[in-house]
C-alpha positions as a Markdown table, in Angstrom:
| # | Residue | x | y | z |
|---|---|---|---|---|
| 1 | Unk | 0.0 | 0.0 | 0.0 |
| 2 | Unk | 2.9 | 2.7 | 1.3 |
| 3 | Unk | 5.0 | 1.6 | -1.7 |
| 4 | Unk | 1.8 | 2.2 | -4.4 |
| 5 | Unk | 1.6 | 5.9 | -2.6 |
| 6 | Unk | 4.5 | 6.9 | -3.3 |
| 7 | Unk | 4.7 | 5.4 | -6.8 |
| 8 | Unk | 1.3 | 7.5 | -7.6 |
| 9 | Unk | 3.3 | 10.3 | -5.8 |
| 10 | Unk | 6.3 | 10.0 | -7.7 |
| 11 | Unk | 4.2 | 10.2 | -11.0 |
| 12 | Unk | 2.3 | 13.1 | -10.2 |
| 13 | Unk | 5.5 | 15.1 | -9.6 |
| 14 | Unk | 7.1 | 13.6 | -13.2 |
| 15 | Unk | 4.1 | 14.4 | -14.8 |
| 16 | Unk | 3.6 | 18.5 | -13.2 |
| 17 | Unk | 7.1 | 18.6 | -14.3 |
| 18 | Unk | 6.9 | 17.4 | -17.8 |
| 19 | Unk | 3.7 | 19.3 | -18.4 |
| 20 | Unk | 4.9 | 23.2 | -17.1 |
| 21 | Unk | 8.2 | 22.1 | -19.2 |
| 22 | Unk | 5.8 | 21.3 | -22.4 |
| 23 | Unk | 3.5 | 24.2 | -21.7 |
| 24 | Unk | 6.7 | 26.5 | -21.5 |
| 25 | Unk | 6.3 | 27.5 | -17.7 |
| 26 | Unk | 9.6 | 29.1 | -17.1 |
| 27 | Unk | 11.4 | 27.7 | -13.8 |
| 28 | Unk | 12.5 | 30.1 | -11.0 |
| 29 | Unk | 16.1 | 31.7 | -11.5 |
| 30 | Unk | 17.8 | 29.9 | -8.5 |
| 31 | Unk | 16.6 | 26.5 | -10.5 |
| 32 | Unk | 18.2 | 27.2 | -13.3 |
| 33 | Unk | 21.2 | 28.7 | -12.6 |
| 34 | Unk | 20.6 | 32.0 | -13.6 |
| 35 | Unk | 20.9 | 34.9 | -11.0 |
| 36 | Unk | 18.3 | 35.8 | -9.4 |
| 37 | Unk | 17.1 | 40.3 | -10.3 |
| 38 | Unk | 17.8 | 42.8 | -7.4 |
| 39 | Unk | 14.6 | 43.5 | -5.9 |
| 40 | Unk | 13.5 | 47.3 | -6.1 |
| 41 | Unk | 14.9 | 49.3 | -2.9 |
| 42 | Unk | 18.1 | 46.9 | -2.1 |
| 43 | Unk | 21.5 | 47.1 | -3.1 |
| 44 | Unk | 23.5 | 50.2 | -3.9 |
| 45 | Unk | 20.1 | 52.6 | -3.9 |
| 46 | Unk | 18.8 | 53.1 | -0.3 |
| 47 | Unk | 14.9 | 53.0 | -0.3 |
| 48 | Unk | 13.4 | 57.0 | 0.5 |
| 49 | Unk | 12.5 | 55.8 | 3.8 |
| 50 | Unk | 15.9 | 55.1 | 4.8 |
| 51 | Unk | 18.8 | 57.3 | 6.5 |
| 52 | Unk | 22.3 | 57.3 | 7.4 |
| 53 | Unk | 23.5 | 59.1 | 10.2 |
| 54 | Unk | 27.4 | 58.7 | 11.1 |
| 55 | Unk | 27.0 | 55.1 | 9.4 |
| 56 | Unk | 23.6 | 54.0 | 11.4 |
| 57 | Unk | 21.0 | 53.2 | 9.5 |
| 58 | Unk | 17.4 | 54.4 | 11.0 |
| 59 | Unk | 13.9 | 53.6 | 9.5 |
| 60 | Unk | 11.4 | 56.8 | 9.4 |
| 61 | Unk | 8.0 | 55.0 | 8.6 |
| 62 | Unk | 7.4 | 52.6 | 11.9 |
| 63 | Unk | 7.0 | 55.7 | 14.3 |
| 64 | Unk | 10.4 | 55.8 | 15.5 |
| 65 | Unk | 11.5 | 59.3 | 16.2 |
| 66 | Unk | 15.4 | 59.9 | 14.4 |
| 67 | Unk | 18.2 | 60.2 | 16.9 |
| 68 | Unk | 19.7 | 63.1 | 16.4 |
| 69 | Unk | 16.0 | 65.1 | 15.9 |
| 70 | Unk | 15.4 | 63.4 | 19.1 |
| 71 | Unk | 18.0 | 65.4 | 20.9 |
| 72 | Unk | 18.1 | 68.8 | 19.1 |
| 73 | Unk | 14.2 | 69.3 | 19.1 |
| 74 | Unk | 13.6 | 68.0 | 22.6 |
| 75 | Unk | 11.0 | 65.5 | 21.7 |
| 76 | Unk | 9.1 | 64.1 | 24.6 |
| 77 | Unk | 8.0 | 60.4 | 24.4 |
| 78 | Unk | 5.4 | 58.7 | 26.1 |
| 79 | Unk | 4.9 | 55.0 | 26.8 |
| 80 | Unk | 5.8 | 52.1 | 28.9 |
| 81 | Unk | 9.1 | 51.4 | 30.6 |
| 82 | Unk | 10.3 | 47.7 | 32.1 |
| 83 | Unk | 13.9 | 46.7 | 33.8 |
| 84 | Unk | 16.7 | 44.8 | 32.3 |
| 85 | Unk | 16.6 | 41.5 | 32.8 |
| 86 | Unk | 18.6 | 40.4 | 35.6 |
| 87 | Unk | 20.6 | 37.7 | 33.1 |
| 88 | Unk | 22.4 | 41.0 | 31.2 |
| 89 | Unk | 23.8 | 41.9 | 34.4 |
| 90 | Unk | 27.9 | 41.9 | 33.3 |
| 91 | Unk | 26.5 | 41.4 | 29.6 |
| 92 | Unk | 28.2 | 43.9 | 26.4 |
| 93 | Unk | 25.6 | 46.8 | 25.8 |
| 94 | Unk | 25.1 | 47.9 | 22.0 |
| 95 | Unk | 27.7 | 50.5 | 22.8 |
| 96 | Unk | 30.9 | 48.5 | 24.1 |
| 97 | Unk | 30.1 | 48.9 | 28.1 |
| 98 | Unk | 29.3 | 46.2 | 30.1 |
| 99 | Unk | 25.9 | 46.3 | 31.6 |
| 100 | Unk | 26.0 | 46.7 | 35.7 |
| 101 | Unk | 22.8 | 47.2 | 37.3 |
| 102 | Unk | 23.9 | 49.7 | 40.1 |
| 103 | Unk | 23.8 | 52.2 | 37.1 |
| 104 | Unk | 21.4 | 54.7 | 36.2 |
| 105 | Unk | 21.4 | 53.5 | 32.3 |
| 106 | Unk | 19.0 | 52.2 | 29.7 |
| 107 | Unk | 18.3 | 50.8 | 26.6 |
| 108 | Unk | 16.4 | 53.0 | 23.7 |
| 109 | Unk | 15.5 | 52.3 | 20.2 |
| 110 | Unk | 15.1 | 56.1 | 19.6 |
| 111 | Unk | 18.0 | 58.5 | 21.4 |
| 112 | Unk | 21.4 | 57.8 | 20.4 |
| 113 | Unk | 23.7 | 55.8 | 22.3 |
| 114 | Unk | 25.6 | 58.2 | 25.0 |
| 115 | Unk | 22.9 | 61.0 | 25.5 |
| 116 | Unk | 21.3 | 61.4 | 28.6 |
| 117 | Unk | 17.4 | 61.4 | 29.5 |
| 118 | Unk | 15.3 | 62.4 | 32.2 |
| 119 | Unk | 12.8 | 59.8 | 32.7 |
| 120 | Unk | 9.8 | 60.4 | 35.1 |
| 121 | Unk | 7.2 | 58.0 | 36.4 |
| 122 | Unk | 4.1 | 59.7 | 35.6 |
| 123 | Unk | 1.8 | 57.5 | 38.5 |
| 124 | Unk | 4.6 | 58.6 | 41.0 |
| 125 | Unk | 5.8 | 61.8 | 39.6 |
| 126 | Unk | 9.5 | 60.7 | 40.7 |
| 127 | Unk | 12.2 | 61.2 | 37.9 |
| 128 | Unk | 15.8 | 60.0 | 37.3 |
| 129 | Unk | 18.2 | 61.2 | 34.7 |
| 130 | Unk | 19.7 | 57.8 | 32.7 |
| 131 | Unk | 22.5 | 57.5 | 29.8 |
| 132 | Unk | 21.7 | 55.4 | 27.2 |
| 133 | Unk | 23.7 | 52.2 | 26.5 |
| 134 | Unk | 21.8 | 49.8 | 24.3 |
| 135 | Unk | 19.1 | 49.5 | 22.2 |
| 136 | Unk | 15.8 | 47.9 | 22.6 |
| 137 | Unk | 12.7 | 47.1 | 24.0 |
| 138 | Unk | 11.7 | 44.8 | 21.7 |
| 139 | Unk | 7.9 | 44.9 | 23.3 |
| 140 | Unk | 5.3 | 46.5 | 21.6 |
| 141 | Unk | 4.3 | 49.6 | 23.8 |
| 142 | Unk | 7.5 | 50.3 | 25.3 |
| 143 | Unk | 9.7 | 52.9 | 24.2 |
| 144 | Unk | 12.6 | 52.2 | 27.5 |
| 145 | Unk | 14.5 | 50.1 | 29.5 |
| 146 | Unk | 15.8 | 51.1 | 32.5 |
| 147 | Unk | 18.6 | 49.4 | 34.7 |
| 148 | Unk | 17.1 | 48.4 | 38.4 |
| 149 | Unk | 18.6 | 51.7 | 40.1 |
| 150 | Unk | 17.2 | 53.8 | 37.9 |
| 151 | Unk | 13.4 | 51.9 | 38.1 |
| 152 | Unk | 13.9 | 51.9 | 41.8 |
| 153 | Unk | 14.2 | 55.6 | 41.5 |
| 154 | Unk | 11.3 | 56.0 | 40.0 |
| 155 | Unk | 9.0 | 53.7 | 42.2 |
| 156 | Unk | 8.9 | 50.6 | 39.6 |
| 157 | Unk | 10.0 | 48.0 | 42.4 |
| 158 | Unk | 7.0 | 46.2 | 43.0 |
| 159 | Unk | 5.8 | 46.2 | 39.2 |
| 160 | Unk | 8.5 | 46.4 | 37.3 |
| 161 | Unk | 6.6 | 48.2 | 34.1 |
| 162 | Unk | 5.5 | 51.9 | 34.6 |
| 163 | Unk | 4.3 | 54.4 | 32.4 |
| 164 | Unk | 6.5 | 57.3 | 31.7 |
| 165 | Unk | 7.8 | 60.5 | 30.1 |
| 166 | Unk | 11.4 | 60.1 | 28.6 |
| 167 | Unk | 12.6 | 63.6 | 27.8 |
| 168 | Unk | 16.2 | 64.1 | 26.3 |
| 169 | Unk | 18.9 | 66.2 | 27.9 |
| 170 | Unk | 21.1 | 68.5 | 25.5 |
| 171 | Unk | 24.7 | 67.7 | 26.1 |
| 172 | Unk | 26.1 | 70.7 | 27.7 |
């Protein structure tokens, strides 16, 4: 029975085959050797939504605010904030330093690695000022993370996640 299966099997796939090749279906490129067509938007052409800034590339269409506008305008943020996971502790950061929890640092997807921010708990009304090492969160909703000094500054010891304002400090 299992052997007749895949003998009807076997013949259906000989037979698609021989029919697209009679019918003049072409194959795909990576098939038949050929090389496969830049899509649109890769390779040596940057798509419009797309900038460099000192070699980082940033996207402008999925509501991330650029770095550097970040700064120089002032632009406040809203959203949720959580603490590093207590596995990074000793852990590289996306800029080189090694992640120690006794810090007041965290991680943002939007403000450029080394500027400052003053981050304020918005149930609490408590604020800390924090230097950004790393990027992320990766959660939807939450635009910071902060190291556990900094969320115990601002009250998040029993939760953990808080709602907050993230405003960046102009270097002086």
């Amino acid at each position: 029975m299992r052997r007749r299966f895949l003998a009807v099997c076997t013949a259906a796939a000989i037979v698609s085959a021989a029919g697209a090749a009679v019918a003049g279906v072409p194959r795909p490129p990576h098939h038949s050797g050929e090389q496969r067509a830049a899509k649109p938007g890769k390779g040596a052409h940057a798509p419009d939504h797309a900038a460099a800034v000192r070699g980082t590339r940033f996207r402008h269409d999925r509501g991330v605010v650029h770095p550097e506008q970040a700064v120089m305008s002032g632009v406040v943020q809203h959203g949720g904030a959580s603490v590093y996971s207590p596995g990074l502790v000793g852990q590289p950061t996306a800029s080189g330093r090694r992640f120690r929890p006794t810090e007041h640092v965290a991680a943002s997807k939007s403000l450029p690695l080394g500027s400052t921010a003053r981050v304020t708990n918005l149930r609490t009304g408590r604020s800390a000022v924090v230097e950004v090492v790393d990027r992320g969160p990766y959660v939807r909703g939450r635009i910071i993370d902060l190291s556990p000094a900094a969320a115990s500054a601002l009250g998040m010891d029993r939760h953990g996640i808080a709602y907050v304002m993230v405003e960046p400090v102009p270097a002086r």
